[in-house]
C-alpha angles and dihedrals in degrees: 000000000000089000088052086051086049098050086048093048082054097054096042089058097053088066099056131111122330123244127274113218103243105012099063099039093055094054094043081059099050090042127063124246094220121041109248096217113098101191094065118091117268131238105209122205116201117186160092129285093302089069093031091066094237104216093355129113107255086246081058104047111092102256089052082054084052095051098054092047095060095049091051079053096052085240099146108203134133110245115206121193109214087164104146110193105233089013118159136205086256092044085055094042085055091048105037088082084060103035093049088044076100118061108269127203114189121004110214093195116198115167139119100070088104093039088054089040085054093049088242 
């Protein structure tokens, strides 16, 4: 029950204000993407590009927003990025052994997009 009000949580904040140019890209600068804390639980993000952050800086990909806003929030958790740029359902079947050989809190799955885009 707490980790689905977290993933709601999650979702609520992604949703929340846009950014404003200026304001939000100097603190991104001035704040990690990644939690440096290794003790806290980890919110892990397994994905594409979409969740890679394709062209983006890693404070601008959307598991480095999440982060953020989890830490303005006072939310501590530990956000990982396993975004892989052109990844597929059977490339994150064949990392998700590797990737939950840490303890994993909550697992944010994105995949399918370039399945769908090859006709598999």
């Amino acid at each position: 029950m707490r980790y689905a009000l977290l993933l709601s949580l999650v979702g609520a904040l992604a949703c929340g204000e846009r950014a404003e140019p200026g304001r939000d890209s100097e603190r991104a600068a001035a704040e990690p993407a990644v939690s440096a804390a290794t003790d806290l639980p980890v919110v892990l993000f397994l994905g594409t590009s979409l969740t890679a952050g394709l062209g983006l800086s890693e404070s601008e990909a959307y598991p480095g927003l999440i982060q953020q806003k989890m830490d303005s929030a006072g939310l501590r958790f530990r956000v990982i990025n396993a975004g892989e740029s052109g990844g597929t359902s059977a490339g994150g079947l064949r990392r998700i052994d590797w990737l939950l050989q840490q303890p994993v809190s909550v697992l944010v799955l994105e995949l399918g997009a370039n399945d769908a885009l090859r006709g598999q």
